[in-house]
LODREN-616629 format. One record per residue (C-alpha): x, y, z. Coordinates in steps of 0.25 Angstrom, whole numbers, padded with zeros to 4 digits, always signed. Example, Ala and Ser with C-alpha at 12.3 -4.5 7.8 and 13.67 -1.06 7.14 Angstrom:
# residues 2
+0049-0018+0031 +0055-0004+0029 
# end
This chain:
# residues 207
+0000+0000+0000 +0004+0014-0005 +0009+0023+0005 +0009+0035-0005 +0001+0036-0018 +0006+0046-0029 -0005+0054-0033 -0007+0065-0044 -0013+0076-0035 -0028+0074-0041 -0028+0060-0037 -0026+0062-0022 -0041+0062-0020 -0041+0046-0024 -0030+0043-0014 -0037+0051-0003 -0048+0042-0005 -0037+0030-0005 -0032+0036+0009 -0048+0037+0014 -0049+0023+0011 -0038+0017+0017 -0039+0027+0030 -0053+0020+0032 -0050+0005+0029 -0039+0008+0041 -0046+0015+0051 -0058+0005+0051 -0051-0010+0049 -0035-0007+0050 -0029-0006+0063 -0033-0011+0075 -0046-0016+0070 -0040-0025+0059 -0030-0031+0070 -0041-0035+0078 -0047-0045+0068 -0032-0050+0065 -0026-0042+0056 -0014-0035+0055 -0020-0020+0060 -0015-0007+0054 -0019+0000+0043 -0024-0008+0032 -0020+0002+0021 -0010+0012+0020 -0015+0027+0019 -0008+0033+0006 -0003+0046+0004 -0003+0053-0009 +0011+0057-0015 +0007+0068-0024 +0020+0073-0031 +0026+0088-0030 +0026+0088-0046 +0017+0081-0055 +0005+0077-0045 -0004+0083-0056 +0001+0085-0070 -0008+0096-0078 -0013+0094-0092 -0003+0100-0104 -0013+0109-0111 -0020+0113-0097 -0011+0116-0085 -0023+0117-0075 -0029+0102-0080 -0023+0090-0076 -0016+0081-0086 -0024+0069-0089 -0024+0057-0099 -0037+0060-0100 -0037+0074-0107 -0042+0072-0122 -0031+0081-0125 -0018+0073-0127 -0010+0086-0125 -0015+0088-0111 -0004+0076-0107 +0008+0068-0108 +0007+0053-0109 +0017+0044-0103 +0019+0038-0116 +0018+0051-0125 +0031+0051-0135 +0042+0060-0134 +0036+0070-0145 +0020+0069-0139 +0026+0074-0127 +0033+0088-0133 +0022+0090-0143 +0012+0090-0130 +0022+0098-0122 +0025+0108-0134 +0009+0110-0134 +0005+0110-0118 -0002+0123-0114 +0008+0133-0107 +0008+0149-0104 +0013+0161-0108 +0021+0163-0096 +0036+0164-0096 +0044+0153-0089 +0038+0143-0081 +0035+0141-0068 +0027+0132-0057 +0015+0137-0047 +0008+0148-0057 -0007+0146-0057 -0006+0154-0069 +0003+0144-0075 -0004+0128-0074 +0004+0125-0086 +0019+0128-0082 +0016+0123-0070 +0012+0111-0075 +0022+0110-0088 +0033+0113-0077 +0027+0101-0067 +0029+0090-0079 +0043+0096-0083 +0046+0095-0068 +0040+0080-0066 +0048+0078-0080 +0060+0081-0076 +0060+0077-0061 +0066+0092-0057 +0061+0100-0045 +0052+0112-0048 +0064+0121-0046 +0073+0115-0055 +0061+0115-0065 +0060+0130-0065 +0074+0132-0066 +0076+0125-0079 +0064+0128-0086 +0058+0139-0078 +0061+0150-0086 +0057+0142-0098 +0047+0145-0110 +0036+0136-0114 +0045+0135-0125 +0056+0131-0119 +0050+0123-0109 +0042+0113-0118 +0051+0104-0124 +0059+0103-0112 +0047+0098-0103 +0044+0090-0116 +0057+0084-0114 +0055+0082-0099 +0043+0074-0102 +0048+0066-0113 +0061+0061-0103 +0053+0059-0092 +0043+0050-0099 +0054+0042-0105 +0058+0032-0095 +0043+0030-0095 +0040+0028-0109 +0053+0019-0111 +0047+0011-0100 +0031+0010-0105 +0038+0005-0118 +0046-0007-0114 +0034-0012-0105 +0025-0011-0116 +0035-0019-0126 +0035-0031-0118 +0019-0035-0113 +0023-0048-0109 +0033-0040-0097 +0022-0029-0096 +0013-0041-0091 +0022-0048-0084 +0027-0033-0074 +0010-0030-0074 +0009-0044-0068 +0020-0042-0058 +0014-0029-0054 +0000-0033-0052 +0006-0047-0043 +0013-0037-0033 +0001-0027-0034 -0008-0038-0029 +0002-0043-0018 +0000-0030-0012 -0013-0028-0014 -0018-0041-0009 -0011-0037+0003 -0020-0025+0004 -0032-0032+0003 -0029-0043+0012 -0027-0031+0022 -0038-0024+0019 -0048-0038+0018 -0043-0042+0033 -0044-0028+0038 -0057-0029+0033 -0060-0041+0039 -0063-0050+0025 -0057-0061+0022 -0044-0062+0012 -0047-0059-0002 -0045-0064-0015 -0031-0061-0020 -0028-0052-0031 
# end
């Protein structure tokens, strides 16, 4: 069981409710109560906490700063797919919707778009937010563009590479699913077992 669950910060609302159930469960069977008709007491699950990242927690869309990038949007602009080639991704960066500021800059309300550009080409590049500003700070959109194009395209590499050699052999890809789902259900029978007893049922079917 999770101690901490990473979380875009629009999704903290389902682990709340995750946290509500688990609080309950313990506070009415776990404990003392459970150890009293022969089980091991404590709690019966953990309570997680949500790990919602300093950067990148919410990722805005990239023709519309204030709306939140989604695979969803009908507009294939709007985003950048895992698996979108090299010259997909610089033609969606070369078109995203910016400002006529000059330079760039985090925190402006009146900016959503740089803030947001600057978040990716932070989470692209894996620099602190004032290292960020000073190498591209002072920056034009012009400038700026390919250079978070590049970001993106780097950082997606490694993933992409990956993706590719899983996909070329399905007989492997079966076989790492099949290991996976084998040491999910050892854990998650577990789980059950514990809950099921604290409960007061009997064991259950295995998964």
């Amino acid at each position: 069981q999770a101690d901490l669950v990473p979380v875009g910060e629009d999704q903290r609302q389902h682990l709340e409710l995750t946290r509500d159930i688990a609080g309950r469960v313990n506070d009415k069977y776990g404990g003392k109560k459970w150890k009293k008709r022969g089980g091991r007491g404590g709690r019966v699950f953990r309570v997680p906490e949500a790990y919602i990242p300093p950067a990148g927690a919410r990722v805005m869309s990239m023709t519309d700063g204030k709306k939140k990038m989604s695979k969803s949007d009908p507009a294939e602009g709007s985003r950048i797919n895992l698996l979108d080639p090299p010259d997909v991704i610089a033609n969606k960066v070369k078109r995203c919707k910016t400002d006529a500021f000059d330079g760039l800059e985090y925190g402006n309300d009146e900016r959503p778009e740089a803030n947001n550009l600057l978040s990716i080409y932070e989470l692209a590049t894996g620099l602190e937010r004032d290292a960020v500003l000073a190498e591209v700070g002072s920056c034009r959109w012009g400038e700026f563009k390919p250079r978070l194009a590049e970001a993106v395209v780097e950082h997606l590499r490694p993933i992409q590479e990956r993706y590719h050699d899983v996909r070329s052999d399905d007989g492997e890809l079966e076989r790492i699913l099949a290991r996976g789902a084998e040491a999910a259900a050892e854990v998650a029978n577990a789980t059950v077992d514990d809950c099921r007893d604290a409960l007061g049922f009997a064991p259950g079917k295995r998964l």
